[in-house]
C-alpha positions as CSV (number, residue, x, y, z in Angstrom):
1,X,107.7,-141.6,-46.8
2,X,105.1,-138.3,-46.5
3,X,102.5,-140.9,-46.8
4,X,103.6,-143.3,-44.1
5,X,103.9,-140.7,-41.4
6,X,100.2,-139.4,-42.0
7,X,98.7,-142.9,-41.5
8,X,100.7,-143.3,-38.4
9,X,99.4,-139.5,-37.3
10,X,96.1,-140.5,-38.6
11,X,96.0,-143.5,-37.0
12,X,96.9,-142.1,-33.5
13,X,94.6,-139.1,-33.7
14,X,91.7,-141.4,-34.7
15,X,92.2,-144.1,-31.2
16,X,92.7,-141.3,-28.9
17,X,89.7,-139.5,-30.2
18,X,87.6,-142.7,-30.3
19,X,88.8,-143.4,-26.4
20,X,87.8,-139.9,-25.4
21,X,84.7,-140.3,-27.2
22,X,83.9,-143.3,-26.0
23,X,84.8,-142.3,-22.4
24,X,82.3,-139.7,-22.9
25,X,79.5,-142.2,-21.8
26,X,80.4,-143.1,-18.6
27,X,80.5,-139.4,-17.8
28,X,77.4,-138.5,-15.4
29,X,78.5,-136.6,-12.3
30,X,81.0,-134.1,-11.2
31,X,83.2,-136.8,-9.3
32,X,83.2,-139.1,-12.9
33,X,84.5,-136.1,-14.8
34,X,86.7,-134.9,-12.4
35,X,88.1,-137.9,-10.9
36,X,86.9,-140.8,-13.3
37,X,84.1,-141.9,-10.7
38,X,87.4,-143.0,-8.2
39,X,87.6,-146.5,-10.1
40,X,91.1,-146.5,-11.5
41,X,92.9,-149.5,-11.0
42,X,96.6,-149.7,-10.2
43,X,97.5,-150.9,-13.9
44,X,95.6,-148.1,-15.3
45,X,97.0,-145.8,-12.5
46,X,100.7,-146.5,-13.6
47,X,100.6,-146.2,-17.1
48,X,98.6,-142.9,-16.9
49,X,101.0,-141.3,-14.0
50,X,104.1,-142.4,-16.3
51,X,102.5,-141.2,-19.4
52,X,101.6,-137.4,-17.8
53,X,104.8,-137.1,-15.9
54,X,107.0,-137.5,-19.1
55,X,105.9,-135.1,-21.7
56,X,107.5,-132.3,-23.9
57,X,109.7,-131.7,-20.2
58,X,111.5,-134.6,-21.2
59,X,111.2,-135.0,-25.1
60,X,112.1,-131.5,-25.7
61,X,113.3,-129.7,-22.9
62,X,114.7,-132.8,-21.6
63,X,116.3,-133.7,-25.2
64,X,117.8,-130.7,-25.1
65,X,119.5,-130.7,-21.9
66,X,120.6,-133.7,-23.1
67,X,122.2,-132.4,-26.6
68,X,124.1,-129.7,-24.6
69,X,125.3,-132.3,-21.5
70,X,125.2,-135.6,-22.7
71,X,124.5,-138.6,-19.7
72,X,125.0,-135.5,-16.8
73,X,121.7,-134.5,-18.2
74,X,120.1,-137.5,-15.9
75,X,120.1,-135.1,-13.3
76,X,116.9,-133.3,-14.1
77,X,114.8,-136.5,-14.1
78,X,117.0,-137.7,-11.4
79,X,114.9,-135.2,-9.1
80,X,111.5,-137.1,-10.1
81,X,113.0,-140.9,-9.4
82,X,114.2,-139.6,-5.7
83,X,110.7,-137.8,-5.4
84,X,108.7,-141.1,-6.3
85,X,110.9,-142.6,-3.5
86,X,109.2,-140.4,-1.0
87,X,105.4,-140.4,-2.8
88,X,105.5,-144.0,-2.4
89,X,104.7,-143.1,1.8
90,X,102.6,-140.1,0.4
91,X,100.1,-142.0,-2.1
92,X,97.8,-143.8,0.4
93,X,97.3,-140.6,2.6
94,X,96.6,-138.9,-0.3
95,X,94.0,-141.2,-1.2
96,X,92.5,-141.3,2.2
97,X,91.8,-137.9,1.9
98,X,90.1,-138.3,-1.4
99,X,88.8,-135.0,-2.5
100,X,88.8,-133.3,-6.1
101,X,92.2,-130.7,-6.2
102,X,95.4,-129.7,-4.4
103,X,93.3,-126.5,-3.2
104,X,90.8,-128.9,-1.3
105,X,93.7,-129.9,0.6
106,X,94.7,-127.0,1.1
107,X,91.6,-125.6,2.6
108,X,91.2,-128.6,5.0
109,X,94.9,-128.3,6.6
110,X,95.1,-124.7,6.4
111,X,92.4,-122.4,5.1
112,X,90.4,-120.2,2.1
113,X,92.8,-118.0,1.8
114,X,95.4,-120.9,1.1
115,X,93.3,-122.7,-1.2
116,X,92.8,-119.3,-3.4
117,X,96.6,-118.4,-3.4
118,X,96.8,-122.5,-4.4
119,X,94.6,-121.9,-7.4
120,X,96.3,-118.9,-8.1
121,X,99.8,-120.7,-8.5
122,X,98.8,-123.5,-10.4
123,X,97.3,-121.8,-13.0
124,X,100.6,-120.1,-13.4
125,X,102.6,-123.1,-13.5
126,X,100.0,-125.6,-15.4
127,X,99.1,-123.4,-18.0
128,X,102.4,-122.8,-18.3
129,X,103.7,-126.6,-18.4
130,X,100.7,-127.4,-20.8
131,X,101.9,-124.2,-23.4
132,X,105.3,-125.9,-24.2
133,X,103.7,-129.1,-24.9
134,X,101.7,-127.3,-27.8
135,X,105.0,-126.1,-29.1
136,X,106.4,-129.4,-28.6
137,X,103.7,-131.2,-30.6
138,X,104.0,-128.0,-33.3
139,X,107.5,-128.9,-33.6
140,X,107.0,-132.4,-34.5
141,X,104.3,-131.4,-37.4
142,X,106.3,-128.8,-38.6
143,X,109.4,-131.4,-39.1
144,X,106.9,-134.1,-40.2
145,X,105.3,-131.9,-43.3
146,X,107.8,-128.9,-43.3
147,X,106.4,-127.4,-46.5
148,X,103.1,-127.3,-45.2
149,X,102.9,-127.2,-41.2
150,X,105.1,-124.1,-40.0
151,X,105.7,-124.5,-36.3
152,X,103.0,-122.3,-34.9
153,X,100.8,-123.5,-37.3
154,X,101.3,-127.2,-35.7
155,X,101.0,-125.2,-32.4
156,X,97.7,-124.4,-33.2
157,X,96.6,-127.7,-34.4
158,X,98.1,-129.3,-31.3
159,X,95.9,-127.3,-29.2
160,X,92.6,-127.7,-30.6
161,X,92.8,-131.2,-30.7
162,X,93.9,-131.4,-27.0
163,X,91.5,-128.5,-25.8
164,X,88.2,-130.8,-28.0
165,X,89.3,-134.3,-26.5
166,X,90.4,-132.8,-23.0
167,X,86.8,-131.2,-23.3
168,X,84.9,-134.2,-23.4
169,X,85.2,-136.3,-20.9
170,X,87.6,-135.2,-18.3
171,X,89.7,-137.6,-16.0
172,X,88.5,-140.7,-17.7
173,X,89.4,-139.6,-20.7
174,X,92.3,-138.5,-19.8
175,X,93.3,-141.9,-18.2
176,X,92.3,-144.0,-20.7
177,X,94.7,-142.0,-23.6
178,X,97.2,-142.6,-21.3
179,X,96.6,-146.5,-21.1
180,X,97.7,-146.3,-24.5
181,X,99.8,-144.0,-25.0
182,X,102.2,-145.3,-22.3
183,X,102.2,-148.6,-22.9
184,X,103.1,-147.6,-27.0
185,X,105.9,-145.7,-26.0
186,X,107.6,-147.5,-24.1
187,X,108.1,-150.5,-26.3
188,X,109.3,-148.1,-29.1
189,X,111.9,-146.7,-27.3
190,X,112.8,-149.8,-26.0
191,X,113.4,-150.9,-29.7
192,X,114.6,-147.7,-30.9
193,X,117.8,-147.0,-28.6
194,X,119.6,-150.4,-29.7
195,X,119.4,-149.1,-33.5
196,X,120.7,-145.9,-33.0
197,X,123.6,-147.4,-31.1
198,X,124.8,-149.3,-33.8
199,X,124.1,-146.6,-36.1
200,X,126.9,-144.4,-33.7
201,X,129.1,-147.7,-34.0
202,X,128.5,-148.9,-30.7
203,X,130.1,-147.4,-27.3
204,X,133.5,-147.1,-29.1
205,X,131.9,-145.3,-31.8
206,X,129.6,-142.8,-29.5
207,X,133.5,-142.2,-27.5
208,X,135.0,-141.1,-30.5
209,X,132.4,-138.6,-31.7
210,X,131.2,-136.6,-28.6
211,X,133.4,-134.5,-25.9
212,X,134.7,-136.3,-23.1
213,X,132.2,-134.3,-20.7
214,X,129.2,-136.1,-22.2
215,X,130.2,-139.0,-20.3
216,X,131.1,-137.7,-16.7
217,X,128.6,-136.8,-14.1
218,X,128.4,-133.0,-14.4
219,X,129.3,-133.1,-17.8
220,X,129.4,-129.4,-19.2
221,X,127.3,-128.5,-15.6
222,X,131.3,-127.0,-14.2
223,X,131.3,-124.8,-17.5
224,X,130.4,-120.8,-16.9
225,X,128.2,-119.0,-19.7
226,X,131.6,-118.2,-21.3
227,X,132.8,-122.1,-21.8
228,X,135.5,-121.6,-18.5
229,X,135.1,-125.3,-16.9
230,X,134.8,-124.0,-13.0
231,X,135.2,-126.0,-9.6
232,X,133.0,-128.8,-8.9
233,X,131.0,-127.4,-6.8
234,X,129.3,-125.1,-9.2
235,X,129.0,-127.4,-11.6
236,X,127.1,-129.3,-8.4
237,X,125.3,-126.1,-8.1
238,X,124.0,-126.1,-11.6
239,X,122.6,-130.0,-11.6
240,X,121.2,-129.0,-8.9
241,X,119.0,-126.2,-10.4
242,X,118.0,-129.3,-12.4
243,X,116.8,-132.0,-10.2
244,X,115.6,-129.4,-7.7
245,X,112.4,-128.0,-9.3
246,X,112.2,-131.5,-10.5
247,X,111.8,-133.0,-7.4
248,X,109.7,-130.4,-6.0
249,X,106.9,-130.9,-9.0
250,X,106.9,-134.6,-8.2
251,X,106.4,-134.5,-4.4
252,X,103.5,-131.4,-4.6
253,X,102.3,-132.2,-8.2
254,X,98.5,-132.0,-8.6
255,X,98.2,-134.0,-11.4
256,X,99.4,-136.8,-9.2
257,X,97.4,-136.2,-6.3
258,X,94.4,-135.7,-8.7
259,X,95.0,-139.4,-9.9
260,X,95.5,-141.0,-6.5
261,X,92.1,-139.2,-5.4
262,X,90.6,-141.2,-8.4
263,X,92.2,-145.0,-7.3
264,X,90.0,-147.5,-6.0
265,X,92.1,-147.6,-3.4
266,X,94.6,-146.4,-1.1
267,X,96.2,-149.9,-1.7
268,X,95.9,-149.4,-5.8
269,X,97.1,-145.7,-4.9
270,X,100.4,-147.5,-3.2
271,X,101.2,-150.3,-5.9
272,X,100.9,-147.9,-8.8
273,X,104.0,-145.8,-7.6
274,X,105.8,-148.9,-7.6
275,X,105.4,-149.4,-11.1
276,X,105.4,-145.7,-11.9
277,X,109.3,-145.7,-10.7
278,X,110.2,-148.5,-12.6
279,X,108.6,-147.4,-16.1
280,X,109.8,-143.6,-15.1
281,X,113.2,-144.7,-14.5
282,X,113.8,-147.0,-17.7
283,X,111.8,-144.5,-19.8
284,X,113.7,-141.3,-19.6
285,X,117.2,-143.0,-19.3
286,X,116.2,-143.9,-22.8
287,X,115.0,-140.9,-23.9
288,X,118.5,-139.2,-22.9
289,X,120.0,-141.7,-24.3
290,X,118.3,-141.0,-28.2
291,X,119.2,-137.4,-27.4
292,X,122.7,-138.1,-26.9
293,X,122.9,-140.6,-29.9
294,X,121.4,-138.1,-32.1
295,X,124.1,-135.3,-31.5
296,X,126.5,-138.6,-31.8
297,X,124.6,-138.6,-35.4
298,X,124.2,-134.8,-36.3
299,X,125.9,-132.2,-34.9
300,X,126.2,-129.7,-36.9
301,X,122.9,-128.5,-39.7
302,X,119.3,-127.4,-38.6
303,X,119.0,-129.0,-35.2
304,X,122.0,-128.1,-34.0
305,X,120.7,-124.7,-34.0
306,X,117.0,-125.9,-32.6
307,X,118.5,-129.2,-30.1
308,X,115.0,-129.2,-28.6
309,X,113.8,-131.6,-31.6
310,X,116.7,-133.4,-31.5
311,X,114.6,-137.0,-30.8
312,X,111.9,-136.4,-33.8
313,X,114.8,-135.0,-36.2
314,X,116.5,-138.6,-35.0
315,X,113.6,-140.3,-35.4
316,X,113.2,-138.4,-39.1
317,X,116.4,-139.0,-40.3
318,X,118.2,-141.9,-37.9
319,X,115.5,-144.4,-38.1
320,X,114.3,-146.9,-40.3
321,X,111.0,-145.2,-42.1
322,X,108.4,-147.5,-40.6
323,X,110.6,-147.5,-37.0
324,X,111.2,-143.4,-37.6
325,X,107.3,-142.9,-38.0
326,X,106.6,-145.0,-34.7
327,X,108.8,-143.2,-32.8
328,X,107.8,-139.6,-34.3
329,X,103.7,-141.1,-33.6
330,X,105.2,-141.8,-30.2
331,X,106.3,-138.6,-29.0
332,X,103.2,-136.8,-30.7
333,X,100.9,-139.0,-28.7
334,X,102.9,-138.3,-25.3
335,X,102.8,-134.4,-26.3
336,X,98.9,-134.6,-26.5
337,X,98.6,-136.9,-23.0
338,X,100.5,-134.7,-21.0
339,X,99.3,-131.2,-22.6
340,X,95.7,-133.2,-21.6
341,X,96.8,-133.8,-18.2
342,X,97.9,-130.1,-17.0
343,X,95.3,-128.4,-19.2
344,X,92.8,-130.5,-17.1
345,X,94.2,-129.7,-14.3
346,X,93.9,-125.9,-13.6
347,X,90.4,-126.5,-15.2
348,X,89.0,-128.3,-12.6
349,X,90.9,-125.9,-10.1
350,X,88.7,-123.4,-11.6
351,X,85.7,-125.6,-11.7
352,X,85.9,-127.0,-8.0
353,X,87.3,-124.4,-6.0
354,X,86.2,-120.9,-7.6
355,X,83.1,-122.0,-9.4
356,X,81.2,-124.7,-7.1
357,X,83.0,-123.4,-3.8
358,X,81.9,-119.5,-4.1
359,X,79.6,-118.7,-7.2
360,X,77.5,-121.5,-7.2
361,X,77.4,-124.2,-4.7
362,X,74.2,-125.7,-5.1
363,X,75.0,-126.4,-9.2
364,X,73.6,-129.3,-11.1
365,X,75.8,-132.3,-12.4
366,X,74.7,-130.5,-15.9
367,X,76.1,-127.0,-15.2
368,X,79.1,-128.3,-13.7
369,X,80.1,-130.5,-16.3
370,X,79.4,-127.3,-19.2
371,X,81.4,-124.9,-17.1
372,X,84.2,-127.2,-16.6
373,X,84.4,-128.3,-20.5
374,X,84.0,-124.0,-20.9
375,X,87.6,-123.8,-18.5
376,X,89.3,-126.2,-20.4
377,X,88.4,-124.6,-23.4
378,X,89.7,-121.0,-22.2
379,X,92.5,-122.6,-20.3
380,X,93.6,-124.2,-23.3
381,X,93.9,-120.5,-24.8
382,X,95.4,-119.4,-22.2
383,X,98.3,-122.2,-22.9
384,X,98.1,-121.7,-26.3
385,X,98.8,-117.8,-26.1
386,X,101.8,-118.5,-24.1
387,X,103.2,-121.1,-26.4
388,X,102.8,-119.2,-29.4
389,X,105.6,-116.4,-27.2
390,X,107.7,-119.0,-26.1
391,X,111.2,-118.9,-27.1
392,X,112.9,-121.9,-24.9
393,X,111.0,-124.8,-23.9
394,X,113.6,-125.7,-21.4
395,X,113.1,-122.3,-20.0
396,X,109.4,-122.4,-20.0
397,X,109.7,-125.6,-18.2
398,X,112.2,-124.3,-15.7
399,X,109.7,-121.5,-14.9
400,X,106.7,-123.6,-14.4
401,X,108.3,-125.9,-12.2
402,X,110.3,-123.9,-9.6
403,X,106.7,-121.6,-9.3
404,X,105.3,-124.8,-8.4
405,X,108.1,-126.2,-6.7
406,X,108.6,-123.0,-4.3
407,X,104.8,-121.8,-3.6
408,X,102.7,-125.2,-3.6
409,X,105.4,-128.3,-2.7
410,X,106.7,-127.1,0.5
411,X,102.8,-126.7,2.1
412,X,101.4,-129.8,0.8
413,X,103.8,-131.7,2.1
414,X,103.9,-129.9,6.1
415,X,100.0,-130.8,5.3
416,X,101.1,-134.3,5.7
417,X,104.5,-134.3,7.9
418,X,103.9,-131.5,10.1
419,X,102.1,-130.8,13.4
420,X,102.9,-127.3,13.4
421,X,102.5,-125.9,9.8
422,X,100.0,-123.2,10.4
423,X,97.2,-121.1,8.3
424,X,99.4,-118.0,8.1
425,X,102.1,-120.1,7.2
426,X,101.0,-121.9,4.2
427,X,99.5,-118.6,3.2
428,X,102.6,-116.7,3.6
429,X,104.6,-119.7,1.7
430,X,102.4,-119.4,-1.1
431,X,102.4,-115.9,-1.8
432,X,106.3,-115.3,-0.9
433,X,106.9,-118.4,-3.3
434,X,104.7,-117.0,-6.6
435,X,106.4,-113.7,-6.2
436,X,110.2,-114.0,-5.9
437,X,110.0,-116.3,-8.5
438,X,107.8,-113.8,-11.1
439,X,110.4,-111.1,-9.8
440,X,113.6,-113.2,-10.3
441,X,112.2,-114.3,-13.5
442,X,111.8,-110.8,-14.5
443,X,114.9,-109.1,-15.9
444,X,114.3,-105.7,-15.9
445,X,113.3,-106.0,-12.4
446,X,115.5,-108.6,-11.9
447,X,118.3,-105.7,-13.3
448,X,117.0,-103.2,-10.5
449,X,118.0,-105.4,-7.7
450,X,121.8,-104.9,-8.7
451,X,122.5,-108.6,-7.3
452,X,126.2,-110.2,-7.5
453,X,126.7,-111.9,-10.7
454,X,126.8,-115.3,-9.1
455,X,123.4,-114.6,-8.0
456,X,121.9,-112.8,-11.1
457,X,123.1,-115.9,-13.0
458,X,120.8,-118.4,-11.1
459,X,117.6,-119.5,-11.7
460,X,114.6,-118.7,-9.6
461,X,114.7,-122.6,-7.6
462,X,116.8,-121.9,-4.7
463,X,116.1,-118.3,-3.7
464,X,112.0,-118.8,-4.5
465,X,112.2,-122.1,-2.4
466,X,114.1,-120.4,0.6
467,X,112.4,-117.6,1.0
468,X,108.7,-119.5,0.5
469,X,110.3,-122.4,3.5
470,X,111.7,-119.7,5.9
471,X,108.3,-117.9,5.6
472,X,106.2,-120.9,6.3
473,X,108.5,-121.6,9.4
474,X,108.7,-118.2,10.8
475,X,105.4,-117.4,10.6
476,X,103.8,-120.4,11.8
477,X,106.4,-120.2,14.7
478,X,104.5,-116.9,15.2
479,X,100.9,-117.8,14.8
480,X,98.0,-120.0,16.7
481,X,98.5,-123.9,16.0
482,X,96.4,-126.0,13.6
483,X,93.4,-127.7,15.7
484,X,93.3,-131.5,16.2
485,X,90.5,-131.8,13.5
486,X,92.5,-130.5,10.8
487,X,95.5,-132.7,11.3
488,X,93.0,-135.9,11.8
489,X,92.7,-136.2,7.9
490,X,96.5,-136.3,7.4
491,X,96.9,-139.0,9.6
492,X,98.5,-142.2,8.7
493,X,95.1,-144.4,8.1
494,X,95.1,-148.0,9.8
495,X,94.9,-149.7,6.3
496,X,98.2,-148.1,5.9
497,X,99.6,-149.5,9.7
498,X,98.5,-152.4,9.3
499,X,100.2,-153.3,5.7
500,X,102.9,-152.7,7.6
């Protein structure tokens, strides 16, 4: 069986290097590597938003959410279906725009100061996000040859192939793995969930072996870190420390705008979130749905003490061999496409708005592309160093998100919905945002603060995002507002009235 799994492995390592080789070519200028030359179609658009949205978030932290909750754990990507509802208006003005990064954006609505703080928070939160998908993919060697491959071993392996192909030809690379990537996955989970039904015995079956929570709509959300089921309401409270940050990543997540700045079009920019919802939608429903049949199947042993691998220990043990591999090859491959997309990310951050925009602004096509391959390379061990420390995926993942969600989401979108967003504002947003939540992630300070127990007990989301929103308000209230040529570029464009 050893042998089957390393020609699927080797098989999927070999295609993706071969496209990011091959990729390599049509690499000439900044704007190719950056933002693949602004030629992606909408059918390559979808398939590579859906296969960098659902990553280790889902497959691990996501899994094992899912192992704990059962179906209540639909929440969390809950948060990025309602946020695709609202990026379907946000796609073409985004591609109007049509720069590089979230910090160029930034800079035009508001001003330096926001665009550094910008950069600032998302190599926090990408590096971050891109860390747990090395320990992700680590876990998935290490349960593939678990005499050989320890966890951080994979870790390491994980990341040097991701930092190498990430390296070589940036966006279109990047794209094009996910092209096939996406489209693989998708049809093995769509195989794969009927077989591990039957292997539970069917609805009846999966009724009779988990708790009756699993199946409600908070699920074990109303119980208190003690296992006391509480009042509905803070059982709401607790989903809603899931969709939340969830939500807020979609609506304000650079990796997104980063692909609708390379469409062909603010039309290809629109139809590709239509398609996006529908693959995001069916996809993780069924990946909750192997999570929850595999604690149906094992319970108790090794995973129940590591749920986070829950889906490649089901796909190890609950699957057909050939069907087990696929599904295991699966979940490897979207590990490496979305640790590619959000190590890419902060590199060109790096690249566009530190290197180009202060230290060298008259640099070659050459010398851009060689620095930016040199940020992926000491992004990616950056990411790796924080994987290597990471204890929780789900709680790396929480932190990475509500640091985005609290100092970036909120002033990208007043960049497009609001008149009276100022400078100061976004500024202030930013910076209040990135520091309640490193404080409130912080125990010992955290400790300091003496807060109620109901508090202490929260995650970062709600008091990060309150404090960031109620400092962009009452400072822009309080300073000069944004002249007419900064709002121009965040106007509705007339391709946009018209298709309406």
């Amino acid at each position: 069986m050893s042998q089957l799994y390393v020609v699927v492995l080797a098989v999927i390592v070999l295609v993706l290097m071969g496209v990011a080789v091959h990729r390599t070519f049509y690499v000439k200028t900044k704007a190719d590597y950056l933002v693949a030359g602004r030629s992606l179609s909408a059918f390559v658009l979808v398939l590579t938003l859906l296969t960098s949205w659902i990553g280790a978030g889902s497959l691990f932290a996501g899994a094992e959410n899912a192992y704990r909750n059962g179906f209540a754990s639909l929440w969390q990507p809950a948060g990025g279906w309602l946020g695709l509802v609202l990026i379907y208006f946000i796609a073409p003005r985004a591609r109007k725009f049509a720069q590089f990064t979230l910090p160029d954006l930034l800079e035009a609505r508001y001003n330096q100061t926001a665009r550094v703080l910008g950069t600032i928070a998302i190599l926090f939160a990408f590096t971050g996000i891109t860390s747990y998908q090395f320990r992700g993919g680590g876990d998935v060697l290490h349960l593939i040859f678990p005499g050989a491959v320890t966890s951080n071993m994979g870790t390491f392996m994980i990341a040097a192939f991701v930092i190498v192909t990430t390296a070589l030809a940036g966006m279109s690379s990047v794209a094009y793995m996910d092209v096939v990537i996406g489209s693989t996955v998708t049809v093995i989970c769509v195989i794969a969930v009927p077989m591990l039904l039957a292997r539970c015995g069917g609805w009846s079956g999966l009724h009779a072996e988990l708790p009756r929570q699993y199946f409600e709509v908070l699920g074990n959300y109303r119980l208190s870190p003690a296992g006391v089921e509480e009042s509905v309401g803070m059982g709401v409270i607790r989903a809603m420390e899931f969709l939340v940050p969830t939500l807020l990543l979609m609506l304000g997540n650079q990796v997104m705008y980063q692909k609708f700045f390379s469409a062909r079009s603010e039309r290809d920019a629109r139809i590709s979130v239509v398609g996006w919802t529908v693959g995001t939608i069916v996809l993780e429903t069924l990946i909750v749905a192997i999570a929850v049949f595999g604690r149906a199947l094992y319970s108790t042993g090794e995973v129940a003490l590591r749920p986070r691998e829950i889906i490649p220990y089901t796909a190890r043990h609950g699957l057909p061999a050939f069907m087990g591999a696929l599904l295991l090859g699966a979940v490897f491959a979207k590990v490496i496409s979305t640790a590619s997309n959000y190590l890419f990310s902060p590199a060109t951050n790096l690249v566009n708005d530190i290197f180009v925009r202060y230290m060298a602004p008259g640099a070659s096509h050459k010398r851009v592309l060689l620095v930016s391959r040199l940020c992926v390379a000491l992004l990616g061990c950056w990411a790796l160093y924080q994987a290597i420390y990471a204890e929780s995926i789900l709680a790396k993942m929480l932190y990475a998100y509500t640091i985005y969600s609290a100092a970036i989401t909120p002033v990208v979108l007043a960049a497009f919905y609001s008149k009276r967003a100022t400078a100061w504002g976004a500024v202030a947003a930013i910076g209040v945002g990135t520091v309640v939540t490193l404080a409130w992630d912080n125990a010992p300070l955290k400790a300091s603060m003496h807060l109620p127990s109901i508090l202490a007990q929260r995650d970062a989301i709600f008091p990060a995002l309150l404090a960031a929103v109620a400092a962009l308000i009452v400072v822009s209230a309080f300073t000069p507002k944004p002249r007419a040529a900064q709002l121009a570029q965040f106007a509705e464009s007339n391709e946009q009235a018209v298709s309406r």
